[in-house]
PQR file with spaces between the fields and no chain letter, atoms N, CA, C, O and H, PARSE charges and radii, in Angstrom:
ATOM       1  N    UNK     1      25.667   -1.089  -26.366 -0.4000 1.5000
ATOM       2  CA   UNK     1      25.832   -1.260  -27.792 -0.0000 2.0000
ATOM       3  C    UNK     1      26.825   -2.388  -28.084  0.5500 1.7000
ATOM       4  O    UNK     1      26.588   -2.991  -29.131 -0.5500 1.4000
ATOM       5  N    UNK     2      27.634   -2.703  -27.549 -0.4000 1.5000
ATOM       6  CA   UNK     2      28.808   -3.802  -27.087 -0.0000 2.0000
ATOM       7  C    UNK     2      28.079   -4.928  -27.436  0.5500 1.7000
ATOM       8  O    UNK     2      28.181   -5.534  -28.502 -0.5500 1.4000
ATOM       9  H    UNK     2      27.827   -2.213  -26.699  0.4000 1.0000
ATOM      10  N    UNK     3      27.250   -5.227  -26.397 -0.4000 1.5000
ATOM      11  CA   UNK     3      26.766   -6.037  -26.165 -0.0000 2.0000
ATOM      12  C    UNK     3      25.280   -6.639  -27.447  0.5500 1.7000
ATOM      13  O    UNK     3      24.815   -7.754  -27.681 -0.5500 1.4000
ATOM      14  H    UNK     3      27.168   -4.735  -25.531  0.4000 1.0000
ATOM      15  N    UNK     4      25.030   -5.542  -27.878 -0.4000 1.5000
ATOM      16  CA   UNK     4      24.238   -5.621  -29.011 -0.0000 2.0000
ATOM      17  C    UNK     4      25.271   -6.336  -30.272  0.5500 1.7000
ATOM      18  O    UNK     4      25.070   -7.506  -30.596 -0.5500 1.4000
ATOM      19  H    UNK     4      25.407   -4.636  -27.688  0.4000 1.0000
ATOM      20  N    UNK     5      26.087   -5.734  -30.760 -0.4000 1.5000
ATOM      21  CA   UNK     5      27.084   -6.067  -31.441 -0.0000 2.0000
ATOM      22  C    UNK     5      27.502   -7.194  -31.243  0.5500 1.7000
ATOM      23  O    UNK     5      27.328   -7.870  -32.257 -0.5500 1.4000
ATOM      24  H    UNK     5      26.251   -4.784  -30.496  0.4000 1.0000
ATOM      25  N    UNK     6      28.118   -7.924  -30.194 -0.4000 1.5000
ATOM      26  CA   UNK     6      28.118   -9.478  -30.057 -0.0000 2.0000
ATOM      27  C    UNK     6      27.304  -10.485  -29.642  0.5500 1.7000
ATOM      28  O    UNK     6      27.462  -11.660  -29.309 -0.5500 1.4000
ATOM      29  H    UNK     6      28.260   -7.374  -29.370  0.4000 1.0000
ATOM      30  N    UNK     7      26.220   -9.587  -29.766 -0.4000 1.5000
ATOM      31  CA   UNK     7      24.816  -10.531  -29.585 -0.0000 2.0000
ATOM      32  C    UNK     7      25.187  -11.409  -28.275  0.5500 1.7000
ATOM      33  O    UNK     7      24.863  -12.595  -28.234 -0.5500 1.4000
ATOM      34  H    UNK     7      26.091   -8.633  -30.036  0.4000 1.0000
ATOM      35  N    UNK     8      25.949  -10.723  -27.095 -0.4000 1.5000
ATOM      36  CA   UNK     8      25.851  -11.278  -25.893 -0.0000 2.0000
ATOM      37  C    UNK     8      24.483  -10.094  -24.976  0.5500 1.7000
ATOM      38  O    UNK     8      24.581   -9.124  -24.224 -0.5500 1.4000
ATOM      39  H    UNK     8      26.213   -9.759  -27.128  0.4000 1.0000
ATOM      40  N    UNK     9      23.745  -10.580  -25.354 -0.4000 1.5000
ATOM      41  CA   UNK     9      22.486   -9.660  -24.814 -0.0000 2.0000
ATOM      42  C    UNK     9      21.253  -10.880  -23.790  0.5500 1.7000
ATOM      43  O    UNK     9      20.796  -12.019  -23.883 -0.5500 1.4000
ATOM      44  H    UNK     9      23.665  -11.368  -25.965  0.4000 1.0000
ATOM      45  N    UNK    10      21.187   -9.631  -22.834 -0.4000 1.5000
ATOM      46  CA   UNK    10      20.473  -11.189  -21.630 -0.0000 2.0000
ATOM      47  C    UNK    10      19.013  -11.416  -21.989  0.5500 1.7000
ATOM      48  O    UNK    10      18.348  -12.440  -21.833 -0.5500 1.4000
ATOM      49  H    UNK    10      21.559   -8.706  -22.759  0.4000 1.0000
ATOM      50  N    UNK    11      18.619  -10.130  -22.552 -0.4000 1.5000
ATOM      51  CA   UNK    11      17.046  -10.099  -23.170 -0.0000 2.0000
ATOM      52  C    UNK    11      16.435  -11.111  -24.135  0.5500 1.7000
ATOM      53  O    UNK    11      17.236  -11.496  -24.987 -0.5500 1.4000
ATOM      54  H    UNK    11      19.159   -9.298  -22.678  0.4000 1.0000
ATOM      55  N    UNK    12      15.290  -11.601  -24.205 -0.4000 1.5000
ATOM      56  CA   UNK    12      14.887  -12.566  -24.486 -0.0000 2.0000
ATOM      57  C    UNK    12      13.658  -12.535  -25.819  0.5500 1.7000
ATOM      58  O    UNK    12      13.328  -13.305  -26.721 -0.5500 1.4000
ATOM      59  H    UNK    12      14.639  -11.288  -23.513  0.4000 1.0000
ATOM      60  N    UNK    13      13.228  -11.155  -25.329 -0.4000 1.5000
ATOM      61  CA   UNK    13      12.518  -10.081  -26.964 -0.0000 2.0000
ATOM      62  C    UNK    13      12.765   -8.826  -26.936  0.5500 1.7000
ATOM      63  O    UNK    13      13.026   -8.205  -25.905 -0.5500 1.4000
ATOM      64  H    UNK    13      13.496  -10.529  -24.597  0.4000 1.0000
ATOM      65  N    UNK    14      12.705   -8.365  -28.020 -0.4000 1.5000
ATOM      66  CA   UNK    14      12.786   -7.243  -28.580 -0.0000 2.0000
ATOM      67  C    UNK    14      11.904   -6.047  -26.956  0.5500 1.7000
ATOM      68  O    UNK    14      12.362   -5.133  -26.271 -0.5500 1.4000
ATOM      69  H    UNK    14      12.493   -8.869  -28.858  0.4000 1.0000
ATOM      70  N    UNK    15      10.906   -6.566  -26.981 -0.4000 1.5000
ATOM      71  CA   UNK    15      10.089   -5.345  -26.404 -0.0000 2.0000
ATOM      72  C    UNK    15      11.115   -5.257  -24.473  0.5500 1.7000
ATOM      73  O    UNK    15      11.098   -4.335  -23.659 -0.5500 1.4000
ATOM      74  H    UNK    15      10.534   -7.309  -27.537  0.4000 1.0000
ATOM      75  N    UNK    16      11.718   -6.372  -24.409 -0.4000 1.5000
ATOM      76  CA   UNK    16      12.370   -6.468  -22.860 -0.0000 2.0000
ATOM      77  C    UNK    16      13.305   -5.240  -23.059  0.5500 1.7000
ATOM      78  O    UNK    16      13.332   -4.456  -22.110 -0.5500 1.4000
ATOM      79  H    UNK    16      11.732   -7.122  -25.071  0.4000 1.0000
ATOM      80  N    UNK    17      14.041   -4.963  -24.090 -0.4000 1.5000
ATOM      81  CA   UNK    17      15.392   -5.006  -24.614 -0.0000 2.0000
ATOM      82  C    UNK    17      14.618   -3.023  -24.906  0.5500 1.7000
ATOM      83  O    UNK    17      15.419   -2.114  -24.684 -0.5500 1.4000
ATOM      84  H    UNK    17      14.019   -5.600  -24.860  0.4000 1.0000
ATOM      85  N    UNK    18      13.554   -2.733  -25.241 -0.4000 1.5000
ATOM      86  CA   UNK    18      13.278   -1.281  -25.677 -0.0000 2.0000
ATOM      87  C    UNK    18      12.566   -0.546  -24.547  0.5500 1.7000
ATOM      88  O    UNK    18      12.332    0.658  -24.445 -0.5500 1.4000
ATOM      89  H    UNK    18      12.903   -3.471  -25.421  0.4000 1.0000
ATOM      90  N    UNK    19      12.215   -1.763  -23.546 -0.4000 1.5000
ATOM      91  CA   UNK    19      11.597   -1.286  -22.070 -0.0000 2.0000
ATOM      92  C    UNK    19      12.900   -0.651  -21.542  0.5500 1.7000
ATOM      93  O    UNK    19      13.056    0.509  -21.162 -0.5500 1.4000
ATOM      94  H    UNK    19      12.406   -2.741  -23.628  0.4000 1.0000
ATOM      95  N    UNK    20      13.746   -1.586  -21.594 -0.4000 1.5000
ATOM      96  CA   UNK    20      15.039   -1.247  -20.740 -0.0000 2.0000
ATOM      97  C    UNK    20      15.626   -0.393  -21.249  0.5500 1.7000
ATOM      98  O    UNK    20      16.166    0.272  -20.366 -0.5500 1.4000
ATOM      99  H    UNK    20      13.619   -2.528  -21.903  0.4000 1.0000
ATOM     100  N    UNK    21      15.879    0.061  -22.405 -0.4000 1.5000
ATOM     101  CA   UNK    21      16.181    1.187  -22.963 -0.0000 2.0000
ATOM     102  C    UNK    21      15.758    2.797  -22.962  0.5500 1.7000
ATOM     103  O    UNK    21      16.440    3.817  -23.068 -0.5500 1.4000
ATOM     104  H    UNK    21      15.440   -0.480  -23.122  0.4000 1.0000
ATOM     105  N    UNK    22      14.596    2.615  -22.826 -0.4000 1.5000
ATOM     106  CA   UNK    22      13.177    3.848  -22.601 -0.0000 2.0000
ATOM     107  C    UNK    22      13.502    4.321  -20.909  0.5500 1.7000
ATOM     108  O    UNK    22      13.430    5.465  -20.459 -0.5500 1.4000
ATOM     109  H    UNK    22      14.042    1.787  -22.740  0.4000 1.0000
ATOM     110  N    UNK    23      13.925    2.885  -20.059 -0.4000 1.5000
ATOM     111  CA   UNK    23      13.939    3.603  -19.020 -0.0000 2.0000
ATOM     112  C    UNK    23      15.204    3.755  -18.364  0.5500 1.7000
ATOM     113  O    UNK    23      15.161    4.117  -17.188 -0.5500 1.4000
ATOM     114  H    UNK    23      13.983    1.956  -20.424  0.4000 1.0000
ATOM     115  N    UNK    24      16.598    3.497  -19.023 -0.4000 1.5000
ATOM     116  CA   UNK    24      17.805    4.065  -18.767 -0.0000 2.0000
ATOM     117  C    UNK    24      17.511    5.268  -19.471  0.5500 1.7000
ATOM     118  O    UNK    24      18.056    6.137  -18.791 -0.5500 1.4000
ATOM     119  H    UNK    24      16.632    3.203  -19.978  0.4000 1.0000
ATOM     120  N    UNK    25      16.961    5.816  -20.445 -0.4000 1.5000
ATOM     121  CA   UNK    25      17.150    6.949  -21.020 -0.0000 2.0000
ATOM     122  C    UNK    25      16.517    7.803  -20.529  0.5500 1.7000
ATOM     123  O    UNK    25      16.832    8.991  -20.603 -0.5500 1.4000
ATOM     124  H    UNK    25      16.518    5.110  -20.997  0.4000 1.0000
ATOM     125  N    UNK    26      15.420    7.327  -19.883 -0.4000 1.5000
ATOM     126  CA   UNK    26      14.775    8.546  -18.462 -0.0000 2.0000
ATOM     127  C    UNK    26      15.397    8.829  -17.200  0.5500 1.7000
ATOM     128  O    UNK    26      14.964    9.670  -16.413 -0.5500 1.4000
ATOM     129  H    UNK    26      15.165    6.362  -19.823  0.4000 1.0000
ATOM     130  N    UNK    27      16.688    7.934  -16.963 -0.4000 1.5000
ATOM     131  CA   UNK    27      17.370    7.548  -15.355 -0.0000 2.0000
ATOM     132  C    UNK    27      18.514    8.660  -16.274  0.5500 1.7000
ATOM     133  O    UNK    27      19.045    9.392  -15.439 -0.5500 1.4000
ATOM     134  H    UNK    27      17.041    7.251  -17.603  0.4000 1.0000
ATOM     135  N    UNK    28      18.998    8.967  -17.624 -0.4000 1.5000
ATOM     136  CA   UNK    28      19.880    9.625  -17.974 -0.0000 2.0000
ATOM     137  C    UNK    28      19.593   11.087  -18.207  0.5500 1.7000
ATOM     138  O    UNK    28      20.457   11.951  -18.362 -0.5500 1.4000
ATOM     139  H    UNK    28      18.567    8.373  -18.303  0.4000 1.0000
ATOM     140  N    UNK    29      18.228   11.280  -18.214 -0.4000 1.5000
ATOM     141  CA   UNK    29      17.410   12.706  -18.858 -0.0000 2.0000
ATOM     142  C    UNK    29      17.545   13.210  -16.853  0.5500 1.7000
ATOM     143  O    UNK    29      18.088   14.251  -16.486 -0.5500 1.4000
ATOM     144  H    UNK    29      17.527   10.578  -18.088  0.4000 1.0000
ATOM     145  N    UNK    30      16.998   12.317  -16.015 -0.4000 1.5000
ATOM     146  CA   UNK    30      16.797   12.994  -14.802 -0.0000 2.0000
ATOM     147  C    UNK    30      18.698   13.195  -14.518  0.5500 1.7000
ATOM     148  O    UNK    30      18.978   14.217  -13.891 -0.5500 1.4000
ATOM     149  H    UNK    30      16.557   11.471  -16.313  0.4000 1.0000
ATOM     150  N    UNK    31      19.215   12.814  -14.699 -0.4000 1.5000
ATOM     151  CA   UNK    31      20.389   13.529  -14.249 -0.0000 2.0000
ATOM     152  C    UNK    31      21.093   14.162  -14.749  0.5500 1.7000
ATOM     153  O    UNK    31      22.263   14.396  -14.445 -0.5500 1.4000
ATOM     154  H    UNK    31      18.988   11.984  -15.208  0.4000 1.0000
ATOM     155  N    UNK    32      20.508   14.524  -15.562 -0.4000 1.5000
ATOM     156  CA   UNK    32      21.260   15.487  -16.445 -0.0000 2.0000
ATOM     157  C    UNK    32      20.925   17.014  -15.800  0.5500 1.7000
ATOM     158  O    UNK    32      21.802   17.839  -15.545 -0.5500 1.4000
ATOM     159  H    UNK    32      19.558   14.334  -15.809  0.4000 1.0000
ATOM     160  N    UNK    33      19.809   17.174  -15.637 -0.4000 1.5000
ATOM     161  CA   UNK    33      18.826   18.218  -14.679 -0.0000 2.0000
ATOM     162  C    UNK    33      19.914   19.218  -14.125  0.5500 1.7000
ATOM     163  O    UNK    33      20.700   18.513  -13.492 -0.5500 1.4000
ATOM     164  H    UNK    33      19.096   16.504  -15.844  0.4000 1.0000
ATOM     165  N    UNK    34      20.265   20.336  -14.077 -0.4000 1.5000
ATOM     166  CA   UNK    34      20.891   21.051  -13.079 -0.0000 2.0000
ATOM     167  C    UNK    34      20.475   22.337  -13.040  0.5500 1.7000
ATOM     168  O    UNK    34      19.620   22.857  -13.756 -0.5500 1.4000
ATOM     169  H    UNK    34      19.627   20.910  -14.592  0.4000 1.0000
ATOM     170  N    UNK    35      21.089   22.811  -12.205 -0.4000 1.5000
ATOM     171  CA   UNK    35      20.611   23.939  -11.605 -0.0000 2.0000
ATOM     172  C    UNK    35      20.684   25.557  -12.611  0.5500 1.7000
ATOM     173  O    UNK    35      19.801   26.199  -13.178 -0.5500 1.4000
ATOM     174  H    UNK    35      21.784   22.388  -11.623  0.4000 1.0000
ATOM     175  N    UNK    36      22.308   25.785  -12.454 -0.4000 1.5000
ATOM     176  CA   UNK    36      22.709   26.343  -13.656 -0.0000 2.0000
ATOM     177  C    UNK    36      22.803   28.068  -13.125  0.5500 1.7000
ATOM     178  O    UNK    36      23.661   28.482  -12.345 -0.5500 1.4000
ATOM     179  H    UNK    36      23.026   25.263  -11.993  0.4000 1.0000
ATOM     180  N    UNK    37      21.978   28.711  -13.599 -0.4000 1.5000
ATOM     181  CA   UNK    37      21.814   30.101  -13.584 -0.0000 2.0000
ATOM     182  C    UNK    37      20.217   30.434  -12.667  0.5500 1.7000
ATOM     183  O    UNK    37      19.968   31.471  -12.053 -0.5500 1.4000
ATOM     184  H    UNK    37      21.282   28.375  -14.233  0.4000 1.0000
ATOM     185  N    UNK    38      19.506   29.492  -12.781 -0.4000 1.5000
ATOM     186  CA   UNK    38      18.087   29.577  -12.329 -0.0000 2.0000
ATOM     187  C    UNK    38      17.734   29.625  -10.999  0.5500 1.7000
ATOM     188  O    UNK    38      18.452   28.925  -10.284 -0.5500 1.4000
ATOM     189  H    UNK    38      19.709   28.649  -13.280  0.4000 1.0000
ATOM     190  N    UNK    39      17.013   30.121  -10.541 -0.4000 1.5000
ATOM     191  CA   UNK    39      16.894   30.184   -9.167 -0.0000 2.0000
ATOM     192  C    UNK    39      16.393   28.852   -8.690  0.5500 1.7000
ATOM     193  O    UNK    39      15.778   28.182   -9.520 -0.5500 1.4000
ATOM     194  H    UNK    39      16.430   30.689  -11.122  0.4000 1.0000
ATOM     195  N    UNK    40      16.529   28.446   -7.691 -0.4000 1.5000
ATOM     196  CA   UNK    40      16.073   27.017   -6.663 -0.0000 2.0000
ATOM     197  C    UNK    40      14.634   26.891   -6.855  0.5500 1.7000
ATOM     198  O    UNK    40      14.312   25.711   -6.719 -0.5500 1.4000
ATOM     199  H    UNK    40      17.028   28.990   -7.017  0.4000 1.0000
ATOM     200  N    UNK    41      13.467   27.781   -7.165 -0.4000 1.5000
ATOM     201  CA   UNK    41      12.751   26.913   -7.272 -0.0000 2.0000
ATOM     202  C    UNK    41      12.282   26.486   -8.678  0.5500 1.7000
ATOM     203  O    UNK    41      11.422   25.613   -8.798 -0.5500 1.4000
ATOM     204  H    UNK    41      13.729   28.740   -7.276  0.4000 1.0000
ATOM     205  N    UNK    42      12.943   27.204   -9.934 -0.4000 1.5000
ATOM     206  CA   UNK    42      12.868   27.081  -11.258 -0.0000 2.0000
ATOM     207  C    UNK    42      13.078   25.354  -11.341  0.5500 1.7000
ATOM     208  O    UNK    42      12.270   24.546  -11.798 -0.5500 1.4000
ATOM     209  H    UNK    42      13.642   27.912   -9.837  0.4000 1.0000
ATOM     210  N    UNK    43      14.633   25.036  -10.656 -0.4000 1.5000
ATOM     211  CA   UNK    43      15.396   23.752  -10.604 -0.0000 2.0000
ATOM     212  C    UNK    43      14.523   22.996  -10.167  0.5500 1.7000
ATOM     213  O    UNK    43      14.021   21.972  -10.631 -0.5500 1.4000
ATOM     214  H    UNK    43      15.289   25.692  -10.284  0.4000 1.0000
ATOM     215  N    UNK    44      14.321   23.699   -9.000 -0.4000 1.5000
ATOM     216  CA   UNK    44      13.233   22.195   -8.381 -0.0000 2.0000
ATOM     217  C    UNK    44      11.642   21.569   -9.377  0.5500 1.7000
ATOM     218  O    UNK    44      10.991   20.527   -9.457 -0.5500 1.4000
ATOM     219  H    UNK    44      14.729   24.531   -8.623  0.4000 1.0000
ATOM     220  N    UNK    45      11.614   22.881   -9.946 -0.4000 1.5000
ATOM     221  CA   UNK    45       9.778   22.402  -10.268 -0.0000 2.0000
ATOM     222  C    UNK    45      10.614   21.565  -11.519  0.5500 1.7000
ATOM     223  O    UNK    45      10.196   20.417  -11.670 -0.5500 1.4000
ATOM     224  H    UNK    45      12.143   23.728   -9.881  0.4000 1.0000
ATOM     225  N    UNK    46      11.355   21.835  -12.126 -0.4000 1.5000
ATOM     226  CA   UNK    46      12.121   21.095  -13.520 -0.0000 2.0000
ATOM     227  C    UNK    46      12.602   19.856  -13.038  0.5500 1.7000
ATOM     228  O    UNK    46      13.050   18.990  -13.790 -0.5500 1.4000
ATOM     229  H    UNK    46      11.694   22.767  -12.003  0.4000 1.0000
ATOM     230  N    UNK    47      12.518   19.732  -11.698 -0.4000 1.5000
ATOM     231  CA   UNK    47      13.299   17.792  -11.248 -0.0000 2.0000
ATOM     232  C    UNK    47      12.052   17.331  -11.161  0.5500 1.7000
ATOM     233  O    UNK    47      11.670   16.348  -11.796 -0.5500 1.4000
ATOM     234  H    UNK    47      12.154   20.435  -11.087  0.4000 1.0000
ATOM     235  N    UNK    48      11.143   18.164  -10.178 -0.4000 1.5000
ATOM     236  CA   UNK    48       9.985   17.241  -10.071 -0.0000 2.0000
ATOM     237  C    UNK    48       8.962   16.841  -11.179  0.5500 1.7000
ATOM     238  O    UNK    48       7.940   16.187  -10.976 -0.5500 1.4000
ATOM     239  H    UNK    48      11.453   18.962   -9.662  0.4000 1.0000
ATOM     240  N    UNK    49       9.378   17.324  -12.368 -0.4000 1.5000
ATOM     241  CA   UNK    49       8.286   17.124  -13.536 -0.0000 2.0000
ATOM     242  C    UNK    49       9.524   16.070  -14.271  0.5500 1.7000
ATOM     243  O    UNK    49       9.068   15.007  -14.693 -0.5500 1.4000
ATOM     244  H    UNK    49      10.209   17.856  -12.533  0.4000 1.0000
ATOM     245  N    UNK    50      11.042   16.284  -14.453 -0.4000 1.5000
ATOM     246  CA   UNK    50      11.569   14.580  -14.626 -0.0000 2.0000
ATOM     247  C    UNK    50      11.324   13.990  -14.219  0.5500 1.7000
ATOM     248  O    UNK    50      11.063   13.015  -14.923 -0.5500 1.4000
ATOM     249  H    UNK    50      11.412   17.148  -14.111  0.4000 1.0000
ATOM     250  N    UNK    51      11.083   13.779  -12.593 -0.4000 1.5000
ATOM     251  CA   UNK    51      10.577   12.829  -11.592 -0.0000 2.0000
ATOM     252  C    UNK    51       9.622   11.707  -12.162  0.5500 1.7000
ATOM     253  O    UNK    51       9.712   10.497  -12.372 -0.5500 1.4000
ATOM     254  H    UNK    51      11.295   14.571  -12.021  0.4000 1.0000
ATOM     255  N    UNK    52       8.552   12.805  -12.328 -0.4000 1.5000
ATOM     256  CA   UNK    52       7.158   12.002  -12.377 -0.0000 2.0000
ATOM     257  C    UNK    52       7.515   11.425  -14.158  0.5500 1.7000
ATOM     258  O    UNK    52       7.098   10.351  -14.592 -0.5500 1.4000
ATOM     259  H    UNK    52       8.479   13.788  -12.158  0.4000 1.0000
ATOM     260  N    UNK    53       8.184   12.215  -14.805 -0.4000 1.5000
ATOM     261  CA   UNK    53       7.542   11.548  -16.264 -0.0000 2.0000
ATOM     262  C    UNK    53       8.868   10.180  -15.919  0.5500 1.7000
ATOM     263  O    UNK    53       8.330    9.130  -15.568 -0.5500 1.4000
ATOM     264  H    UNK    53       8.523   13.087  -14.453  0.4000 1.0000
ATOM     265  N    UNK    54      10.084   10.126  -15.969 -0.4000 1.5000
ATOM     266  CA   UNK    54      10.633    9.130  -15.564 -0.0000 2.0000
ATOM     267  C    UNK    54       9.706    7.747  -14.657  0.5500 1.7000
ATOM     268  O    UNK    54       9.563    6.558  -14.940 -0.5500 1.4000
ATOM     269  H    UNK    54      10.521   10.979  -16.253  0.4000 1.0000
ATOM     270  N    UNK    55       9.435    8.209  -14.015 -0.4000 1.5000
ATOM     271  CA   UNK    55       9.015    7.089  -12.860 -0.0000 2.0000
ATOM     272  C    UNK    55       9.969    5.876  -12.215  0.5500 1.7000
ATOM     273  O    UNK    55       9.995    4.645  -12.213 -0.5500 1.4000
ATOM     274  H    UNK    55       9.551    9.175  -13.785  0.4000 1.0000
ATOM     275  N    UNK    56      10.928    7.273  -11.532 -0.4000 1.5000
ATOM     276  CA   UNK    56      12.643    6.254  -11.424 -0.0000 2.0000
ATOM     277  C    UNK    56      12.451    5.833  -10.308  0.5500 1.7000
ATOM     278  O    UNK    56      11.946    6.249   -9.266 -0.5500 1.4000
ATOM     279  H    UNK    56      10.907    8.273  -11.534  0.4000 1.0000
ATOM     280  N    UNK    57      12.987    4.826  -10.710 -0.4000 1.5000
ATOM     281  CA   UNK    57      13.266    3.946   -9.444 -0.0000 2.0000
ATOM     282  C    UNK    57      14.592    3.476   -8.974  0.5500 1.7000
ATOM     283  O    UNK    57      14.568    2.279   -8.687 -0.5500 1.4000
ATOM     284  H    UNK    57      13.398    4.488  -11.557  0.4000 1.0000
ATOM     285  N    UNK    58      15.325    3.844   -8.867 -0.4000 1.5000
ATOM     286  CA   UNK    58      16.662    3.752   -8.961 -0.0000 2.0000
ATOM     287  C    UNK    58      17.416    4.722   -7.080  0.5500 1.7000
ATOM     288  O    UNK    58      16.763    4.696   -6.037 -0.5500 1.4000
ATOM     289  H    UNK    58      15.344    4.817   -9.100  0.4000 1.0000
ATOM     290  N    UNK    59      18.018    5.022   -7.137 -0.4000 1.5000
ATOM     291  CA   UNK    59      19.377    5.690   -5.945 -0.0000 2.0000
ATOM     292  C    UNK    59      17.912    6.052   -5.077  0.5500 1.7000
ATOM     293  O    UNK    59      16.892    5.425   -5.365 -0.5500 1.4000
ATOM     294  H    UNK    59      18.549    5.043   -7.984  0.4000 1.0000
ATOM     295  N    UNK    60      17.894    7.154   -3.952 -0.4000 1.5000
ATOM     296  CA   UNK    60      17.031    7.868   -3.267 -0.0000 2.0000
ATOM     297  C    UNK    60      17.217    9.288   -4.537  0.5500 1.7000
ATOM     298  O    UNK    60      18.070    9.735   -5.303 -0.5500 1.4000
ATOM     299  H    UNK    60      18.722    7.663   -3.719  0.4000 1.0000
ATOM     300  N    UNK    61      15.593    9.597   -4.045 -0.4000 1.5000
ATOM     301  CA   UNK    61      16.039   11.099   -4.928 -0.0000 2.0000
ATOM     302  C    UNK    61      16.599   12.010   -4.557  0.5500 1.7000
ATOM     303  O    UNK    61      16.920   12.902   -5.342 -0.5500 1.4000
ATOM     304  H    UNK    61      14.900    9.234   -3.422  0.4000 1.0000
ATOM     305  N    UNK    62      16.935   12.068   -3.023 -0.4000 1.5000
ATOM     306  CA   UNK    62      17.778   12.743   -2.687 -0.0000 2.0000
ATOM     307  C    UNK    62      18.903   12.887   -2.796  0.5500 1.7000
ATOM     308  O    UNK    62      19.397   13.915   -2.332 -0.5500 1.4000
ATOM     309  H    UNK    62      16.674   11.343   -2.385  0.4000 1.0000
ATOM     310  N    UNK    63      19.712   11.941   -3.431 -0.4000 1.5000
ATOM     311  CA   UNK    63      21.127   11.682   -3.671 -0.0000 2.0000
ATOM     312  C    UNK    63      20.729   12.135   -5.281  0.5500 1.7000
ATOM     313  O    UNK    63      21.392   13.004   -5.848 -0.5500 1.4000
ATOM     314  H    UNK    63      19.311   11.106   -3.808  0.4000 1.0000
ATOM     315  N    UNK    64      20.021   11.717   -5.694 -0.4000 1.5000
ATOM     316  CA   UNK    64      19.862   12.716   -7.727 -0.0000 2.0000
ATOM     317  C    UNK    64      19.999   14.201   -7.315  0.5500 1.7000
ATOM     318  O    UNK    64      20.803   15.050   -7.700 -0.5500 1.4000
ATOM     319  H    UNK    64      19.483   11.011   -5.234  0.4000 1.0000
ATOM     320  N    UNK    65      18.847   14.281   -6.301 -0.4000 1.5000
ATOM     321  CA   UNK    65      18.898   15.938   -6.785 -0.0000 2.0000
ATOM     322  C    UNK    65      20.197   16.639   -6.110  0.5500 1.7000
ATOM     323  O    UNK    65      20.161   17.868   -6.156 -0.5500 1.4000
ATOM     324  H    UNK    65      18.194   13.591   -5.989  0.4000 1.0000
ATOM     325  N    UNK    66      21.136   16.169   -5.601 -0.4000 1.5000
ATOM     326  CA   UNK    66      21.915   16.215   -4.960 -0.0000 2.0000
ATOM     327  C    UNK    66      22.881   16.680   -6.172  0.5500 1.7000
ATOM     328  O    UNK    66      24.072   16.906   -5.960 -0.5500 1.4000
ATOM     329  H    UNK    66      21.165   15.171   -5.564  0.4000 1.0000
């Protein structure tokens, strides 16, 4: 938002700038994910359905679900 605000932004259109946005906000939804009260495989089927709708590409997923 910083960076929006001083219009020091590296994006070049609008749609670069809402791609990249759409998919930090899926890299932020999958880690948010935890375990909690639920049993292990409640957790798990709930990462693997962030998984797929994310389509992250980012750390190993083993270090997320971690």
């Amino acid at each position: 938002m910083k960076d929006l605000e001083t219009e020091a932004l590296e994006y070049t259109t609008v749609g670069e700038f809402v791609a990249d946005l759409k998919k930090e906000i899926k890299v932020t939804e999958l880690k948010k994910v935890e375990q909690g009260t639920r049993m292990m495989e409640e957790f798990f089927q709930e990462f693997r359905r962030v998984v797929k709708r994310s389509r992250y590409k980012g750390r190993s997923l083993v270090e997320e679900f971690k």
